[in-house]
C-alpha positions in Angstrom: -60.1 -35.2 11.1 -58.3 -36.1 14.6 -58.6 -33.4 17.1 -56.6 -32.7 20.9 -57.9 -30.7 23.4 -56.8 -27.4 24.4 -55.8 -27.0 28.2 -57.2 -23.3 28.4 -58.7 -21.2 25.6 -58.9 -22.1 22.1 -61.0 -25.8 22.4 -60.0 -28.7 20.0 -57.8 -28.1 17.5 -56.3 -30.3 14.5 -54.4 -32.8 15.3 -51.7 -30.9 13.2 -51.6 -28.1 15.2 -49.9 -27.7 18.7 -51.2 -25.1 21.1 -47.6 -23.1 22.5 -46.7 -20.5 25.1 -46.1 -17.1 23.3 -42.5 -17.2 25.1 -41.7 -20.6 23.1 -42.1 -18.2 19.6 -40.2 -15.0 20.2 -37.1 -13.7 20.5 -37.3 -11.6 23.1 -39.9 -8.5 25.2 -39.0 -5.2 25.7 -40.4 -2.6 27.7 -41.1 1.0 26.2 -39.4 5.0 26.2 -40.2 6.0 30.4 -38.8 9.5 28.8 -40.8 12.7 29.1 -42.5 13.4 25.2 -44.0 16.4 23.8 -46.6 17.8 21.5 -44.0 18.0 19.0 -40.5 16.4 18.0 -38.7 14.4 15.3 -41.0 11.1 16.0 -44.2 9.6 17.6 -44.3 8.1 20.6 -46.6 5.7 20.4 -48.8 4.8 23.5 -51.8 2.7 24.8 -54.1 4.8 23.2 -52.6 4.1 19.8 -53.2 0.7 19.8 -57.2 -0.1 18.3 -58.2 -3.2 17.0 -54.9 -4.6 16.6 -54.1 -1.7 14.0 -51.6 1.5 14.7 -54.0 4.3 15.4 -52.0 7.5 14.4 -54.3 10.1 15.9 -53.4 12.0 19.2 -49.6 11.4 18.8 -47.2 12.9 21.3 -43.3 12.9 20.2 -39.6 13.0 20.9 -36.4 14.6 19.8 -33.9 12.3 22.5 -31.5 10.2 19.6 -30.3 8.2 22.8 -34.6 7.3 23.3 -35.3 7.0 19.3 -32.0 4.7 18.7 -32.8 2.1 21.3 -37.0 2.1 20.6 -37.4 2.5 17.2 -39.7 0.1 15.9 -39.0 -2.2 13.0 -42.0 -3.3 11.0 -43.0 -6.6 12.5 -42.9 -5.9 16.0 -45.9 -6.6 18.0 -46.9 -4.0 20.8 -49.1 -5.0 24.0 -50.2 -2.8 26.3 -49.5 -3.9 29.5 -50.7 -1.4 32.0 -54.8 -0.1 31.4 -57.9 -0.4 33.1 -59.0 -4.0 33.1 -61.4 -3.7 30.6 -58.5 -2.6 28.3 -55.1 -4.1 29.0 -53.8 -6.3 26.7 -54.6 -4.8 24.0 -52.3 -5.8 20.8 -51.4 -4.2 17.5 -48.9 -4.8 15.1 -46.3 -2.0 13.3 -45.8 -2.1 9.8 -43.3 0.7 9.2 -45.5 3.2 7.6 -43.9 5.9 9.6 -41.0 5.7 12.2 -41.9 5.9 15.8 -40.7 4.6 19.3 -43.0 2.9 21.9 -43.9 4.0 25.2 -43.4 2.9 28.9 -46.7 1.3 29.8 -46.4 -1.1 25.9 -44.3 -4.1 25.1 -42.5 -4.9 22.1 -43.1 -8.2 21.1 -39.8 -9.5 18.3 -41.4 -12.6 17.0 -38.8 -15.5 15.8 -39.7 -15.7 11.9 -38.9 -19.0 11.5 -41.6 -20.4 13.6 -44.3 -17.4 13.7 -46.0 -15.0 11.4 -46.1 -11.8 13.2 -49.4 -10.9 11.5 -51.0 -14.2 12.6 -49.4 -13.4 16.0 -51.2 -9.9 16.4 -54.4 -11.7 15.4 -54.1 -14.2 18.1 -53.6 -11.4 20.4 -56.7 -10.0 19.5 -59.1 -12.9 19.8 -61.4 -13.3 22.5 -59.6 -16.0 23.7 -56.6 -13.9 24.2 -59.0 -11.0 25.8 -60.4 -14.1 28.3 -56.5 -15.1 29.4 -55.7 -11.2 30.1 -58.2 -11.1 32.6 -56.9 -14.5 33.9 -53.3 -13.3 34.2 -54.0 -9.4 34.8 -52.8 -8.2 38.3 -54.1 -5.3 39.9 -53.3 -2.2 41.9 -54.4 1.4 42.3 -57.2 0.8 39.9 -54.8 0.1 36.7 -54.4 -3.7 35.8 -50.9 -4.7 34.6 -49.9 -7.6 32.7 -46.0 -7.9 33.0 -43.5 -9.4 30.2 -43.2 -13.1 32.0 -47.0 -13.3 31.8 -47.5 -12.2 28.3 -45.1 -15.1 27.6 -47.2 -17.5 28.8 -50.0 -16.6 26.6 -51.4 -19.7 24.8 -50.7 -19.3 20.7 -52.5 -22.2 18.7 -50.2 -22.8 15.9 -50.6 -24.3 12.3 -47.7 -26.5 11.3 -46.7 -24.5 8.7 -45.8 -20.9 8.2 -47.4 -20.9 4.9 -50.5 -21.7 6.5 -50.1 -19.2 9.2 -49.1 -16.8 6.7 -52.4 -17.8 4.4 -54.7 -17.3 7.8 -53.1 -13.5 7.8 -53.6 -12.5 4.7 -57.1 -13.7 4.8 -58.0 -11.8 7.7 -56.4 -8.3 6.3 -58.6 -8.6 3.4 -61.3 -8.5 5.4 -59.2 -5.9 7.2 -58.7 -4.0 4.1 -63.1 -3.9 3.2 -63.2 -2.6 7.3 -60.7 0.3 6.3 -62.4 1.4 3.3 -65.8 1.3 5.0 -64.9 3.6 7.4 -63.3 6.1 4.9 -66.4 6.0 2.9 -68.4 6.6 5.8 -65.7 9.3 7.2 -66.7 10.9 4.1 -70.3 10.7 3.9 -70.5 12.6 7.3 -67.8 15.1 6.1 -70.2 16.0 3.3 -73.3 16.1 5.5 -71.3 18.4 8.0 -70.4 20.3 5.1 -74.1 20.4 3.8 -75.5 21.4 7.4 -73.3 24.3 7.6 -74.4 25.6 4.0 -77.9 24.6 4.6 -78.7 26.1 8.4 -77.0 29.2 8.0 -78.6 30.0 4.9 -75.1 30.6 3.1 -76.9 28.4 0.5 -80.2 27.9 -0.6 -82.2 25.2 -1.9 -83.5 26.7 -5.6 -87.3 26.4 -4.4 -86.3 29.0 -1.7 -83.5 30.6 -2.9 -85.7 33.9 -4.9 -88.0 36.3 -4.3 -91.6 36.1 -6.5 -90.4 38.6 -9.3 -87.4 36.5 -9.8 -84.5 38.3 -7.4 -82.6 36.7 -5.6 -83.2 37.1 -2.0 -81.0 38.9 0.1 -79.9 38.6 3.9 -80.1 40.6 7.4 -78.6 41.1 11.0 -79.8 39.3 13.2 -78.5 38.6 17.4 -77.3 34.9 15.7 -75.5 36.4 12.9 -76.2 37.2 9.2 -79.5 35.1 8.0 -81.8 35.1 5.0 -84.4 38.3 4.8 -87.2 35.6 4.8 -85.7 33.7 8.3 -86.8 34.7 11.5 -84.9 34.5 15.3 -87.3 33.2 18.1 -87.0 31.5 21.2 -87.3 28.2 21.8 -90.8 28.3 23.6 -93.0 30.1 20.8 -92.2 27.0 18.5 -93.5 24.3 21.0 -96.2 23.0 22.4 -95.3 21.6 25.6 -91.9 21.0 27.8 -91.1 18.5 31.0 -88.3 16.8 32.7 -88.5 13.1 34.6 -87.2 11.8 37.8 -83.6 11.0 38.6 -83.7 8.3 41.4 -81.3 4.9 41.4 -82.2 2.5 38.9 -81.8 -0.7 37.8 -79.0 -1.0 34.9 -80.2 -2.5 32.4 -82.9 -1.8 29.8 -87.1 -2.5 30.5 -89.0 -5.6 29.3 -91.2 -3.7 26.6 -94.7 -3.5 27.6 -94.3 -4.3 31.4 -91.9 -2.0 32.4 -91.1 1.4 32.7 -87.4 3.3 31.8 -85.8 6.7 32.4 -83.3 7.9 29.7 -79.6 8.4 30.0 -78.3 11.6 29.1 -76.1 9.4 26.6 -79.3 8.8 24.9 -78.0 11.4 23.0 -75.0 12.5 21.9 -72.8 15.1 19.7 -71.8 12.0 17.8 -73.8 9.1 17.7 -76.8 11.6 17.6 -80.0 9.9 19.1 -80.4 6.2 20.9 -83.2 5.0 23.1 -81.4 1.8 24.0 -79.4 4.5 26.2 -82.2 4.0 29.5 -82.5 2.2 32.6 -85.3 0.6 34.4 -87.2 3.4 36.7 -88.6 2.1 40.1 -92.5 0.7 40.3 -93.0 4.1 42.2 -92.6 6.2 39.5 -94.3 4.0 37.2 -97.7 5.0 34.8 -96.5 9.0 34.9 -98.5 9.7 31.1 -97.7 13.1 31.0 -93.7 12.4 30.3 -94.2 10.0 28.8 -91.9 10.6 25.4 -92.7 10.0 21.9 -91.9 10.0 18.5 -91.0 13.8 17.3 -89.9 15.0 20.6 -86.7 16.5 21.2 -84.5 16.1 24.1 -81.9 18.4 25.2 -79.2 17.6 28.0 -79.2 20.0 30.8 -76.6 18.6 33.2 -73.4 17.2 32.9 -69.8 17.9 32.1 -69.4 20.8 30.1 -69.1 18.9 26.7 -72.3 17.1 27.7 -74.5 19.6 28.4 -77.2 21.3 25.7 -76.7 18.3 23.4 -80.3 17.8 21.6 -81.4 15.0 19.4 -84.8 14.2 17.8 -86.3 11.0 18.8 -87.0 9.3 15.4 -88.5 6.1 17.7 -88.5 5.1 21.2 -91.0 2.5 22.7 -94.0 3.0 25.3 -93.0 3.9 28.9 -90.0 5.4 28.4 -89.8 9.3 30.2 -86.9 12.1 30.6 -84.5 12.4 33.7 -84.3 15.1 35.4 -80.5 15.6 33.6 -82.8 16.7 30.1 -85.8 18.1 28.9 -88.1 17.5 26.5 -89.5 19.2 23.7 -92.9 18.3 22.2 -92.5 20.4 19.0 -95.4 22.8 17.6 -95.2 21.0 14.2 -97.1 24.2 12.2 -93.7 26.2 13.3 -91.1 24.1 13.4 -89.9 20.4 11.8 -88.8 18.4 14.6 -85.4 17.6 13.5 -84.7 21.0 12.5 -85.7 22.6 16.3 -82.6 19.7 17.4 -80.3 21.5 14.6 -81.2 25.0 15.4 -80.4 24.7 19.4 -77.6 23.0 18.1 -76.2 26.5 15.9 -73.4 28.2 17.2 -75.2 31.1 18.0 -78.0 29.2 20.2 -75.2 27.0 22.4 -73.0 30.1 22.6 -76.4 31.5 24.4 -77.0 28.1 26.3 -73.3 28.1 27.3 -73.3 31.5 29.1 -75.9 31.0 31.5 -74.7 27.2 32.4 -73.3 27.4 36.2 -71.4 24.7 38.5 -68.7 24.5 40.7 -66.5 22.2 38.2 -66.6 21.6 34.7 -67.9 18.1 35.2 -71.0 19.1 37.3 -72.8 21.8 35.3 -75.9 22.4 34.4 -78.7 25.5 33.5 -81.9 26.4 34.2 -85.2 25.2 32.2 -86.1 28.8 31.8 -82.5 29.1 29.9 -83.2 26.8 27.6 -86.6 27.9 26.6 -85.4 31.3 26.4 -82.9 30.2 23.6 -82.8 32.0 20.3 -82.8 30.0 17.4 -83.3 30.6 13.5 -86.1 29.7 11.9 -86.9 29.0 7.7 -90.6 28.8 6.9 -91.9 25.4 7.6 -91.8 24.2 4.0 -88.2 25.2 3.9 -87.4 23.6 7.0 -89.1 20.2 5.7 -86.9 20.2 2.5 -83.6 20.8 4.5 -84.7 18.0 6.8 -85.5 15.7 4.3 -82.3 16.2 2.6 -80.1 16.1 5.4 -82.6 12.5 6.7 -81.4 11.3 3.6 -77.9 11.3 4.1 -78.5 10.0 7.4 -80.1 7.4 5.9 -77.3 6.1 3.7 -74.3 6.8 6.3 -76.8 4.5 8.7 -76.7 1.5 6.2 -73.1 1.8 5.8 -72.9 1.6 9.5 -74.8 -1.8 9.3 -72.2 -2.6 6.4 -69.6 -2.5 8.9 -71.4 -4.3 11.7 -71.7 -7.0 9.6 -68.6 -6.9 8.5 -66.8 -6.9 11.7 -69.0 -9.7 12.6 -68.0 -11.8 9.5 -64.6 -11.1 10.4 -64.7 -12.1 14.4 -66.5 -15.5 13.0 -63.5 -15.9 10.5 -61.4 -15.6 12.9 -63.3 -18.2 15.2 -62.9 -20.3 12.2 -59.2 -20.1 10.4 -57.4 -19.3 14.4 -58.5 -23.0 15.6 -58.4 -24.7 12.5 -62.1 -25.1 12.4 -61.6 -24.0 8.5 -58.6 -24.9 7.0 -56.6 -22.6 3.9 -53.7 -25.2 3.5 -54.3 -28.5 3.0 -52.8 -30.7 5.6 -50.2 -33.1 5.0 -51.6 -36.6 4.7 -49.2 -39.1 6.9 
């Protein structure tokens, strides 16, 4: 198959295919609603932040009541937005509207009305979400007062590979939303696999349900519950403080580092306080490379079945613990967290994470953090080993662990699902967006 060469992004394409300014395949650009919205009105006003991965995201939506604003921006379904003003990691960003709701479009995005007799608007969108596309924002992007801004004229010039067909274009789309479509229903099912592990937490750690090995008393009963300074718990749980259930506690160094992670077995690292997180849970990748002078320190130097718990930090930031399930040699604490070496006769490594974790126990945490803003706080070692936290029996505490390791387990692999998933779609995109794999056979001449 003859090939021509691409001036700027996409490489060689078929020799069927012509490589066109975006401004040679629309109608027309039109800049958002600069109108004041609100936390509630008669429709969403849809905004940078509602454009992810070329999809609508309808989450955090402000609105509008103005008929003058939701008469001349209403979206049709079609209509491709861009964001045109962002940081520069992040303008340009592209999604397209299918109508599922109405809504208007703010100031900083652009609405894109495609010509439908020579573009697809889904294969459009897709375009616009290529790396190419990302490559020739950062090429066109101007910038001032920290916010890059890509106007209408430039988006225009964007360079659009384009089949000769619309039935091929059309055939590329669809493709690529059924892998869209897997994507979606990946992250529902993993949406609900946390929902029921959240759900199973909350049962299990409070002790509002029982596991049936646990849940009666020798004769039979059923075992009750009492007071306690964290709230109603099982008669057989106990409240102690963090330092009678471990073995040993320390903190690293903070100095500059080098950004990037250590050559395994020649360097040494210092965590990241976004080694662990409220969301993502626990991630040694999150470390930087510590200076020779701090080098060969043994005794902070963390291992499997420690716990680390954030100590300084914006408010949201701060207290977060996570077990380490694995972490390679050489890698230590800042002085932002502190470690936990767990007395494993008392307490189940994972389960001293959940318990600091409880309500009760960050409520505690929480009063005795101090700073002069809520991005720069931070508490005392003594505060944290002073924590109350409940405690089951150790046997207790391995079952609920094990349970809740499980579920962990599956949501993980669906994660890698996804990965992979994303991946196969970026390559088919590669592919079917330069004609590298063709869904329409071309016409012979």
């Amino acid at each position: 198959m003859a090939y021509e060469t691409d001036k700027f992004a996409f490489g060689k394409l078929p020799s069927d295919w012509r490589c066109v300014p975006l401004g040679d395949l629309i109608k027309s650009t039109e800049y958002g609603s600069s109108a004041k919205s609100h936390y509630s009105g008669t429709i969403p006003v849809l905004r940078m932040g509602n454009l992810q991965e070329g999809k609508i995201d309808w989450g955090d939506l402000v609105y509008t009541s103005d008929e003058s604003e939701i008469k001349r921006y209403r979206l049709r379904s079609g209509d491709v937005l861009f964001n045109r003003t962002n940081t520069v990691d992040l303008v340009g960003k592209a999604a397209i509207y299918k109508g599922s709701r109405p809504a208007i479009f703010a100031g900083y995005l652009i609405r894109i009305i495609h010509n439908e007799t020579l573009v697809d608007s889904n294969y459009l969108n897709y375009v616009l979400n290529t790396y190419q596309a990302k490559k020739y924002s950062k090429a066109v992007l101007s910038v001032a007062v920290s916010q890059a801004n890509i106007n209408a004229e430039k988006l225009k010039t964007y360079p659009i590979p384009l089949p000769p067909t619309l039935e091929e274009q059309t055939a590329i789309a669809n493709a690529l939303s059924d892998v869209d479509a897997l994507i979606r229903e990946l992250e529902k099912l993993i949406a609900k696999k946390q929902a029921i592990k959240t759900a199973t937490m909350q049962q299990l750690l409070t002790g509002k349900k029982r596991l049936p090995q646990f849940a009666k008393n020798e004769d039979g009963t059923k075992k009750g519950y009492k007071k306690s300074e964290l709230g109603e718990i099982p008669e057989d749980w106990e409240v102690k403080i963090v330092k009678t259930v471990i073995s040993d506690y320390f903190c690293g160094p903070s100095p500059t580092c080098e950004e990037r992670n250590v050559i395994e077995g020649e360097e040494w690292g210092v965590l990241k306080t976004t080694a662990s997180t409220v969301d993502k849970g626990w991630d040694w990748r999150c470390h930087k490379v510590l200076p020779k002078a701090f080098w060969g320190n043994n005794r902070i130097e963390l291992r499997a079945h420690d716990v680390i718990v954030t100590k300084a930090g914006p408010r949201h930031r701060v207290g977060v613990a996570a077990t380490i399930d694995f972490i390679p040699k050489n890698i230590v604490p800042s002085g932002k967290m502190i470690a936990l070496r767990p007395n494993l006769e008392l307490v189940h490594p994972k389960m001293l994470s959940l318990a600091i974790m409880g309500v009760g126990s960050q409520c505690y945490l929480n009063q005795r953090t101090t700073g002069m803003a809520e991005a720069q706080l931070n508490y005392e070692n003594a505060d944290l080993l002073n924590t109350p936290i409940i405690v089951q029996g150790i046997k207790e505490q391995t079952a609920i662990a094990t349970i809740l390791s499980d579920m962990d387990e599956e949501i993980n692999t669906l994660k890698q699902r996804l990965i992979k998933t994303r991946q196969i779609k970026q390559g088919m995109m590669q592919d079917l967006l330069t004609g590298k794999t063709r869904l329409v056979k071309p016409e012979s001449k």
